[in-house]
N, C-alpha and C positions, 0 to 999 in steps of 0.2 A: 247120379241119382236125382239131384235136382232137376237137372235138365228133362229127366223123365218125369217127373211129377208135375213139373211147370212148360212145358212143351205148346201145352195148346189152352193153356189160361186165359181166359176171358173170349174166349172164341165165338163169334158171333153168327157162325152158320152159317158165310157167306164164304167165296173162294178169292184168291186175290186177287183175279179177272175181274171181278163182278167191282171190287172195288177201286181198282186200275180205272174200268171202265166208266166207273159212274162219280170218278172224282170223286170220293170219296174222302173225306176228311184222316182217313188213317192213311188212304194212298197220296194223299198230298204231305204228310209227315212223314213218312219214308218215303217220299219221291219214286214210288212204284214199283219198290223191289221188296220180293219178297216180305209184303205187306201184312198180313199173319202173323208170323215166323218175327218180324223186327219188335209188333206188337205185344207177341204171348213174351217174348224175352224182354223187352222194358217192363212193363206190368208184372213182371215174375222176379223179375230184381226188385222191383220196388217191393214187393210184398215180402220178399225176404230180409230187406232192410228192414221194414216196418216190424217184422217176426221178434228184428233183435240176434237170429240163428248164428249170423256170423259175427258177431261183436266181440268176442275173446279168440277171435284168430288173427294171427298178424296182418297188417295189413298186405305187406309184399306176396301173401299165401292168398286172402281177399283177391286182390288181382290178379294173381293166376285163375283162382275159382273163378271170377267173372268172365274172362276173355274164353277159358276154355268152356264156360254156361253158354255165352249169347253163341261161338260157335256151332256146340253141340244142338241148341234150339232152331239155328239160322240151318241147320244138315236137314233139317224136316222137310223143309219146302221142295213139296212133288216134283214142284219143275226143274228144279237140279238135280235131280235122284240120277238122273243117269252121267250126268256128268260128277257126281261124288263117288258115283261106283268106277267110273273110269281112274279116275284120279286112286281112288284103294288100289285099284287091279295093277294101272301102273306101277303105283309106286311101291306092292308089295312084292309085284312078280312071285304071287302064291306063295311066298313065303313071308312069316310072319315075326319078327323079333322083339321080345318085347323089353328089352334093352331100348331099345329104340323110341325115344319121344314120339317121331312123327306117327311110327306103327299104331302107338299106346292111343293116339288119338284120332287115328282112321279107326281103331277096333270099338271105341267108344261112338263115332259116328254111326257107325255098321250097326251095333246092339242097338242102339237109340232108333235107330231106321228098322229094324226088323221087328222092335217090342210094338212101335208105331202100326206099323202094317199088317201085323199080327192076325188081327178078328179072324179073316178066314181058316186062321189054323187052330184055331178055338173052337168047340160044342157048338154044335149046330143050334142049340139053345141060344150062348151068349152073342155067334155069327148073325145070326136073324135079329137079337133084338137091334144090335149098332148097325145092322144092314139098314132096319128101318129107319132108325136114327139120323142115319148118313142119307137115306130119299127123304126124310120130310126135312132135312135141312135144301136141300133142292129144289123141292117144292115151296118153300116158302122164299129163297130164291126166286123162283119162275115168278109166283107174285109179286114178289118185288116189282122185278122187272114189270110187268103188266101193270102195275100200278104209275110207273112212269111216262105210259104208253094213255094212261086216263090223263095223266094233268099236262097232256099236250106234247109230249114227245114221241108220236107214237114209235117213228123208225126207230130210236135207241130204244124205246121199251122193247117193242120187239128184238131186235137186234140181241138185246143184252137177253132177253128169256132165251132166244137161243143159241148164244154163244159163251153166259159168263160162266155157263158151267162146267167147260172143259176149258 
């Protein structure tokens, strides 16, 4: 449940291309992996310590909670999507035990990835508004970009307007 509430905390509209690419101060702090995903899960632990939430839980329960958070946060990131679905498929061979640790926290990845993905299976109401939501973070993206394309770069501005977005 935390990992679902804290998933994409402090998310700044940008994709982790954009900031791979442009050097970015959060892609040089996670050294360009899954740059997001490393961010919403440091800043969503921090705010959970800062909450005080888990201060009467053991600690040895604490660190299970955290390893299995920054996991379930780091399963977000699109660009492993399909290698985390490989990795479930293998290793459930369509079946599912839930005896099983590893299962219990593939099915945890899975709900976390499909609650994530979700919008289009939502009212066409709620789909439309995060649809927009999701192009004007793009667009302000693409200005980014164009903006780095004024103060003298133009090939990376350009560049980055048309590639940080996929």
């Amino acid at each position: 449940m935390l990992a679902a509430l804290l998933h994409d905390v402090g998310h700044n509209g940008t994709t982790n291309k954009f900031h791979v690419d442009t050097g970015s101060e959060l892609a040089l702090r996670y050294n360009d992996t899954s740059v997001q995903e490393n961010f919403h899960s440091s800043l969503g632990w921090k705010l959970l310590q800062e909450s005080k939430l888990l201060d009467n839980i053991p600690k040895s329960d604490v660190q299970f909670i955290r390893q299995s958070y920054i996991q379930l946060v780091l399963c977000t990131d699109l660009a492993k999507h399909f290698d985390e679905l490989a990795v479930y498929q293998g290793t459930t061979h369509g079946e599912l035990d839930e005896a099983n640790e590893e299962h219990r926290k593939l099915i945890a990845k899975m709900v976390l990835k499909c609650s994530d993905l979700s919008n289009p299976a939502r009212t066409f109401g709620v789909t439309s508004y995060w649809a927009a939501m999701v192009q004007e973070e793009f667009f302000l993206q693409v200005s980014c970009c164009c903006t780095l394309t004024i103060l003298g770069r133009p090939r990376e501005g350009l560049r980055l307007a048309l590639f940080s977005i996929f």
